[in-house]
OpenMM code with the backbone's topology and positions (N, CA, C; nanometers):
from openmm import Vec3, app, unit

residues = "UNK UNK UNK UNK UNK UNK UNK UNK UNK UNK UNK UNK UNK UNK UNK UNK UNK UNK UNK UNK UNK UNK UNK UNK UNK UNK UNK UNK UNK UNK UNK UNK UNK UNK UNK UNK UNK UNK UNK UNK UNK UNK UNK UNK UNK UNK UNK UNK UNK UNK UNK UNK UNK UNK UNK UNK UNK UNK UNK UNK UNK UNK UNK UNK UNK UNK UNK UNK UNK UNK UNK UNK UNK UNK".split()
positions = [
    Vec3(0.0845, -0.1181, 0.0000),
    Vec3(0.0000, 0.0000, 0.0000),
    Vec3(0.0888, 0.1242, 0.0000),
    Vec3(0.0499, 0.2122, -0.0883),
    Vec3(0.1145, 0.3423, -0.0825),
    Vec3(0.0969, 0.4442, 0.0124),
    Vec3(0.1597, 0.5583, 0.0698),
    Vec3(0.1430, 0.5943, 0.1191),
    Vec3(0.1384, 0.7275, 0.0790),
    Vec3(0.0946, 0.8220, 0.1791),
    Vec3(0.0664, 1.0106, 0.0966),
    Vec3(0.1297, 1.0280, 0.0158),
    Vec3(0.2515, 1.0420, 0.0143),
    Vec3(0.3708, 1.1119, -0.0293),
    Vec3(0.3892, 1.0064, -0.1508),
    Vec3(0.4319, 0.9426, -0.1559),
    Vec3(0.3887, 0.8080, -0.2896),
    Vec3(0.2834, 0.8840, -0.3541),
    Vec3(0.1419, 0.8387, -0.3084),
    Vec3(0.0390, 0.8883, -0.4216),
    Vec3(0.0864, 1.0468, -0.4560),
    Vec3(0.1102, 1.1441, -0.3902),
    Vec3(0.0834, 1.2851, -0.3844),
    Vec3(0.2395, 1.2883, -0.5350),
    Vec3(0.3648, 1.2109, -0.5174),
    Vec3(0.4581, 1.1953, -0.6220),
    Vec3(0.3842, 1.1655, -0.7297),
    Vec3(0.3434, 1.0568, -0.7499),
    Vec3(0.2643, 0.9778, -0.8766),
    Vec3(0.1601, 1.0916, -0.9300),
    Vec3(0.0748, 1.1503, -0.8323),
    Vec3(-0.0262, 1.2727, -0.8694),
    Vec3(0.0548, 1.3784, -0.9482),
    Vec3(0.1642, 1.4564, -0.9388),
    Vec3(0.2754, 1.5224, -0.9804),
    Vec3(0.3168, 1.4823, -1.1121),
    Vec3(0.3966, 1.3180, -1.1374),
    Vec3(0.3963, 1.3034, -1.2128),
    Vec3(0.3198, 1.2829, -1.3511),
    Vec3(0.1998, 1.2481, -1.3200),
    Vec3(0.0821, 1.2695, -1.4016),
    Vec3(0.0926, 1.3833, -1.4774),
    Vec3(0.0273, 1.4790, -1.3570),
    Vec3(0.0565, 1.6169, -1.4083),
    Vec3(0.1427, 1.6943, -1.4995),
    Vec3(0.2780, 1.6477, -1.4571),
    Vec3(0.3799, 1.7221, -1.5637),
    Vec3(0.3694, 1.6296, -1.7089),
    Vec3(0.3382, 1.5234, -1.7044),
    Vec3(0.3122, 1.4603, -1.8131),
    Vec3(0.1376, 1.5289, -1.9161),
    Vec3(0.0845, 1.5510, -1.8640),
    Vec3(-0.0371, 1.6100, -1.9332),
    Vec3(-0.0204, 1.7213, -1.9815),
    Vec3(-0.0842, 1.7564, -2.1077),
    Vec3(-0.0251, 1.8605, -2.1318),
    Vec3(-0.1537, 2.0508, -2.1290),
    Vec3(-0.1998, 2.0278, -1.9640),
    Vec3(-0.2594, 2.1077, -1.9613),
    Vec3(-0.1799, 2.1299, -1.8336),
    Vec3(-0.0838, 2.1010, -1.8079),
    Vec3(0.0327, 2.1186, -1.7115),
    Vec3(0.0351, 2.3043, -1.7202),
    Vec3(-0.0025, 2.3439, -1.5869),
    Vec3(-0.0044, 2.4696, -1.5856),
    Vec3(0.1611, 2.5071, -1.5189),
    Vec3(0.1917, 2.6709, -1.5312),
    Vec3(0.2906, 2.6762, -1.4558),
    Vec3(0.2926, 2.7423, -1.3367),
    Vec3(0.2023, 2.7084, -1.2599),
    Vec3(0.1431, 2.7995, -1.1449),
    Vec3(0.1037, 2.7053, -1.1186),
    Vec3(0.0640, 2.6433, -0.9839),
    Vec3(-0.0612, 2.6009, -0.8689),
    Vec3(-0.0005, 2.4884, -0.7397),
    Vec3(-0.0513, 2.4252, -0.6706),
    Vec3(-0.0780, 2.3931, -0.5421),
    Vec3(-0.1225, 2.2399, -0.5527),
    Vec3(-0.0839, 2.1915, -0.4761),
    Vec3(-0.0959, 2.0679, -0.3818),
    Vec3(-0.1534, 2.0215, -0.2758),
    Vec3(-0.2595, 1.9454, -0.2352),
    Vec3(-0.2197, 1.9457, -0.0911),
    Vec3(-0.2076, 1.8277, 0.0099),
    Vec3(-0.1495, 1.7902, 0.1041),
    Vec3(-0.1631, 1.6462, 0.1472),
    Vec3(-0.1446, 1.6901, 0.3048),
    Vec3(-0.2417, 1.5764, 0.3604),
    Vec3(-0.2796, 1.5738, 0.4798),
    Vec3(-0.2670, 1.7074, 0.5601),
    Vec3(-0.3807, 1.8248, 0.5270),
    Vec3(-0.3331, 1.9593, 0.5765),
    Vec3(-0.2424, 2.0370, 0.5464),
    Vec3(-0.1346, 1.9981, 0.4272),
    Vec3(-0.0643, 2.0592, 0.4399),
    Vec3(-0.0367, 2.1003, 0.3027),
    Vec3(-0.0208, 2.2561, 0.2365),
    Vec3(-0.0713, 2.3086, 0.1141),
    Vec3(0.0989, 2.3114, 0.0734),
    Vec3(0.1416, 2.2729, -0.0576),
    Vec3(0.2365, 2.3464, -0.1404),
    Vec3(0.2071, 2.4251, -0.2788),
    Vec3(0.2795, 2.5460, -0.3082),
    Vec3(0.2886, 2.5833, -0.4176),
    Vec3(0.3762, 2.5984, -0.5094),
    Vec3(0.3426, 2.6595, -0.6263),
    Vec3(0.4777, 2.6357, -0.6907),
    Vec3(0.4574, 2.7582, -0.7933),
    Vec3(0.5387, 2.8152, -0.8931),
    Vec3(0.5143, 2.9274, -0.9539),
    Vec3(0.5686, 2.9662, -1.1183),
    Vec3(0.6906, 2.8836, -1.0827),
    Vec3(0.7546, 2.8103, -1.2205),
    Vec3(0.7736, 2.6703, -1.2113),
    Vec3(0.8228, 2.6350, -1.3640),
    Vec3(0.8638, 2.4885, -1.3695),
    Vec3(0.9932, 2.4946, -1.2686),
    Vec3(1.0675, 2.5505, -1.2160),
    Vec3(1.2115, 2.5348, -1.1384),
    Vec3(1.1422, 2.4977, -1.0260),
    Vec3(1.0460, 2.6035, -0.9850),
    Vec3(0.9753, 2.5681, -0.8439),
    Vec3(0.8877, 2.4064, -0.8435),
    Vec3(0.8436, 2.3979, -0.9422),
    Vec3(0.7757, 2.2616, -0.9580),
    Vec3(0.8837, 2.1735, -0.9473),
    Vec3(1.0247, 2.1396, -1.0265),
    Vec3(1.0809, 2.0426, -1.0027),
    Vec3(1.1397, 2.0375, -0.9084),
    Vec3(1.1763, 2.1804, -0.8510),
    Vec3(1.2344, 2.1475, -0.6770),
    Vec3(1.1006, 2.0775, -0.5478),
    Vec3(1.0202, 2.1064, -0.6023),
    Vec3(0.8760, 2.0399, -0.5015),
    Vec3(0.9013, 1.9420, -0.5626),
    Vec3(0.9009, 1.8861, -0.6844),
    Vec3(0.8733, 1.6844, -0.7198),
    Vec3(1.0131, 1.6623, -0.6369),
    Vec3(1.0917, 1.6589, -0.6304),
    Vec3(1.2661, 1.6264, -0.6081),
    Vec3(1.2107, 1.6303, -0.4228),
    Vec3(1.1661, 1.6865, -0.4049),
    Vec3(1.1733, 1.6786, -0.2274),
    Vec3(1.0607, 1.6128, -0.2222),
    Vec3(0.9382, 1.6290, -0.2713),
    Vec3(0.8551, 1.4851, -0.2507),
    Vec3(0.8761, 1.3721, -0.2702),
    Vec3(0.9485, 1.3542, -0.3996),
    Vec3(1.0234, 1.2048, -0.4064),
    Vec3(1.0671, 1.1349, -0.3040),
    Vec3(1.1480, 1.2439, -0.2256),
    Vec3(1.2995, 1.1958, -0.1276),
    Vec3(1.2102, 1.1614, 0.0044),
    Vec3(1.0675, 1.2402, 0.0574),
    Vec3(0.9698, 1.1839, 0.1120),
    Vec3(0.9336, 1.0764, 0.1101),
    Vec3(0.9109, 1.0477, -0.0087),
    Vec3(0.7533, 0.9741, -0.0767),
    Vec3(0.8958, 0.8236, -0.0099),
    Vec3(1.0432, 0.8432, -0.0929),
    Vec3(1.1375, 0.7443, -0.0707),
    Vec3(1.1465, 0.6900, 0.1021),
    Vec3(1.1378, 0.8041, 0.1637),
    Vec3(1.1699, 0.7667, 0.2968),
    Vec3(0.9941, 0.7046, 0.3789),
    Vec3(0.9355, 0.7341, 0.3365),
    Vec3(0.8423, 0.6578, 0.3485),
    Vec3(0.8032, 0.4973, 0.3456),
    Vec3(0.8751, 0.4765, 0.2136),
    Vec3(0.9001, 0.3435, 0.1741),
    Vec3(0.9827, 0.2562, 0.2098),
    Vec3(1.0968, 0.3523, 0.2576),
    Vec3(1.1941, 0.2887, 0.3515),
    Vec3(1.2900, 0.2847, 0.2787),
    Vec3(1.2960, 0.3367, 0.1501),
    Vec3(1.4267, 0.3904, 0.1171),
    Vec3(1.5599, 0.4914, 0.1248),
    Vec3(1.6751, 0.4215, 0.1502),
    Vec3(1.7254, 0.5183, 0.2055),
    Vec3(1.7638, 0.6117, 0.1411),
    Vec3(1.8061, 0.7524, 0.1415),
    Vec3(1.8270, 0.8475, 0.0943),
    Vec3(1.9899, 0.8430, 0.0281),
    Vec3(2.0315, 0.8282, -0.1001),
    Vec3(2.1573, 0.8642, -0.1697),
    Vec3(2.2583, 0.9362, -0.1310),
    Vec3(2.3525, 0.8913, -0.0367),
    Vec3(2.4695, 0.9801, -0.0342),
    Vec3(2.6145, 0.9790, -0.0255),
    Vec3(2.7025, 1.0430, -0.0763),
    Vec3(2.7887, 1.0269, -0.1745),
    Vec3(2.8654, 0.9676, -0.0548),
    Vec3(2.9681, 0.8885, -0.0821),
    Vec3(3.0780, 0.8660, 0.0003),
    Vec3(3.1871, 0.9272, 0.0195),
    Vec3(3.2613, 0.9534, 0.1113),
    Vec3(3.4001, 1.0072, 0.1224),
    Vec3(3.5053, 0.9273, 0.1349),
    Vec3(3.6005, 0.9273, 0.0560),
    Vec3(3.7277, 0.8457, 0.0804),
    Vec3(3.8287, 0.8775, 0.1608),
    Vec3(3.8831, 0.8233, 0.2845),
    Vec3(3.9731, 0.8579, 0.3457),
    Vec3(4.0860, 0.8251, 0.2952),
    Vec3(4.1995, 0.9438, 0.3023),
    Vec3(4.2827, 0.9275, 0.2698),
    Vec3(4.4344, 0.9560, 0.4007),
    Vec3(4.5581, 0.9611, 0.3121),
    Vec3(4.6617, 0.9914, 0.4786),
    Vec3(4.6812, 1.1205, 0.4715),
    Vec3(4.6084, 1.2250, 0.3526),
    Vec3(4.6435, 1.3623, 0.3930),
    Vec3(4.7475, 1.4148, 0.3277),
    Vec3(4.8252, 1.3421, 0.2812),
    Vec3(4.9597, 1.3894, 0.2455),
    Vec3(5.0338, 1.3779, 0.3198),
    Vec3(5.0516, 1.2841, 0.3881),
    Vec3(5.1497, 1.2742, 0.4780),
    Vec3(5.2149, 1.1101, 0.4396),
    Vec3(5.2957, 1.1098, 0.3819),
    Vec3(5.4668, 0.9745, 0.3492),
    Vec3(5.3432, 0.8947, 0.2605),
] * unit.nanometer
topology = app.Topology()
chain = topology.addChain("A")
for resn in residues:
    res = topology.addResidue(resn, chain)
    for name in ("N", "CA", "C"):
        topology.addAtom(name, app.Element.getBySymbol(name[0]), res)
């Protein structure tokens, strides 16, 4: 079963796929309203709902590794 943030992603993606895709408007899930005003603002809202919708699911979130090294030292 999906959960908010899942459906509320999938709802999004729909959207940008249709092509009455406005570049202005709003969201809302469980009380809680987003907007958006351009496409930049729209793909920064899909990109953080995703990373939601992911942690929801129990996926963990992508992050880069660091390699230790001796510094420069011999």
């Amino acid at each position: 079963m999906s959960g908010y943030w899942r459906d509320l992603y999938e709802k999004m993606r729909e959207d940008l796929q249709s092509p009455a895709f406005r570049q202005f408007g709003s969201y809302s899930i469980a009380g809680r309203s987003f907007s958006y005003r351009s496409l930049d603002d729209f793909r920064a809202l899909l990109d953080w709902v995703k990373r939601e919708a992911d942690k929801e699911d129990g996926i963990a979130p992508y992050r880069a590794r660091r390699v230790a090294r001796n510094g420069g030292r011999g």
